[in-house]
N, C-alpha and C positions, 0 to 999 in steps of 0.2 A: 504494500500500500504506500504511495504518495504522501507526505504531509510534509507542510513546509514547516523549517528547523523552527524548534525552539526553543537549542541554546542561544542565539543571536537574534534578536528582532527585526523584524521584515521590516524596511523602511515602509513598504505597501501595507503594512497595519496601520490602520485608524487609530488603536488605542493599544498599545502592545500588551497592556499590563490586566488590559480587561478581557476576561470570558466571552464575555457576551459580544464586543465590537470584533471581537478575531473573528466568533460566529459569524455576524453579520456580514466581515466580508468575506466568506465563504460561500454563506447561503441566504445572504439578507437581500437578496432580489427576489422580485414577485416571479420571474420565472423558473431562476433554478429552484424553489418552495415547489411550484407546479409542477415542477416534470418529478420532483420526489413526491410528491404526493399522488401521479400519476404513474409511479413504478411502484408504489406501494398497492396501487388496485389494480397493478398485474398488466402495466403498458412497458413495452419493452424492444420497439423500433422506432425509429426514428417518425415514422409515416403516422406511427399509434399517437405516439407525443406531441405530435402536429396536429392530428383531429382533435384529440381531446384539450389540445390549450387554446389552438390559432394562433402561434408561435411562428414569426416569421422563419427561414428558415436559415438564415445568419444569424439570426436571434439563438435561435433551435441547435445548431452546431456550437456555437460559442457556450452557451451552458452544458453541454454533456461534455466535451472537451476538458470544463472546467470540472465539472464532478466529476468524471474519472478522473484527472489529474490530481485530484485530493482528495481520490479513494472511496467516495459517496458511492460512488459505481463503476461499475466491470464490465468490459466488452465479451463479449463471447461469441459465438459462431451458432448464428442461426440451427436450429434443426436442419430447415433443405438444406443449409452450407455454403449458401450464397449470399447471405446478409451479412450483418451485424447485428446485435440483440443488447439491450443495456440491461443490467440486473443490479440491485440493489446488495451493497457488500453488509457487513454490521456495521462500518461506522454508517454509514445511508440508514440502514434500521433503526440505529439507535436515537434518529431524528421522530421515530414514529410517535414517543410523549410530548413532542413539540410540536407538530401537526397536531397532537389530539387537542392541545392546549388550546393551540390559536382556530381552530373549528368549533372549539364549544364556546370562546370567548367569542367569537362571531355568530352562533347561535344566539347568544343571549343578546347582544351588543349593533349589529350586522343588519337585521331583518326585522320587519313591522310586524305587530302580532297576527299570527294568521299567512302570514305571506309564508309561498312554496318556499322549502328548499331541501338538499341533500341530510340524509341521518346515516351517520356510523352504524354499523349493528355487529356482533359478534357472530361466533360460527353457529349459535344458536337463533339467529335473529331479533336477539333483543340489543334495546338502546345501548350502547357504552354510557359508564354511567360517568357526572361529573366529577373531574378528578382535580381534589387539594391536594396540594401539598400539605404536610404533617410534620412538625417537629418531634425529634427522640421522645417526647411527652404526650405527643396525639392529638396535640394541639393544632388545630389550625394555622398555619402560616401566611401571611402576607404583608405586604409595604412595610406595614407599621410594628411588624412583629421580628424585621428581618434587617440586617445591614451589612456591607462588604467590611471585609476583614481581608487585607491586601497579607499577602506571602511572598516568603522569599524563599522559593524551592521547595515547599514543601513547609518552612519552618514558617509561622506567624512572626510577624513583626509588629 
């Protein structure tokens, strides 16, 4: 797998020191979010990725380029043998509690009450249900319950 170093900080980080801005520029566009969200419900060519987003196709090339080059996703050889096929690796999976996050905050957030839209369901067909976060206590977590605590390798500072 692909990831760029990090004993040295990438000049191309936004915020070297942050989690969450390294995320972003990994996967903080709305289209590489869509083409993993769309390799998670089982799209996995190029032509698939394209129907389901409307992704231009420079658009289209440039984010799978960039996920595989940072290990989200893997090329593989079509069945017939004549394609290319993208498959989601585990770091790409381990995206899957951040998709659920930002679809159920758009759920609630997103849409007028009553107005159509897409439901999560498990291999049983029922709702995914909504997920908190939980402190070692069981506690609820959020904004005001929670603050960055900067490290240096590992050790708090």
């Amino acid at each position: 797998m692909s990831r760029p170093s990090t004993s040295m900080p990438s000049p191309a980080w936004t915020d070297p020191d942050c989690p969450v801005a390294r995320a972003l520029d990994l996967v903080g566009d709305r289209w590489s979010l869509l083409v993993i969200r769309d390799a998670m419900d089982g799209a996995r060519s190029f032509t698939e990725f394209r129907r389901r987003t409307g992704i231009a196709r420079n658009i289209l090339t440039d984010r799978l380029r960039k996920l595989t080059a940072h290990g989200l996703l893997a090329q593989q050889t079509a069945p017939s043998g004549r394609r290319v096929q993208y498959v989601l690796t585990d770091v790409g999976r381990d995206l899957f509690p951040v998709l659920l996050a930002l679809r159920q905050w758009g759920e609630r957030h997103a849409f007028e009450p009553g107005e159509p839209r897409s439901t999560l369901v498990d291999q049983h067909g029922e709702r995914v249900p909504d997920v908190r976060p939980t402190g070692a206590d069981g506690a609820i977590l959020d904004a005001d319950t929670t603050h960055v605590q900067k490290t240096d390798g590992g050790r708090h500072r």
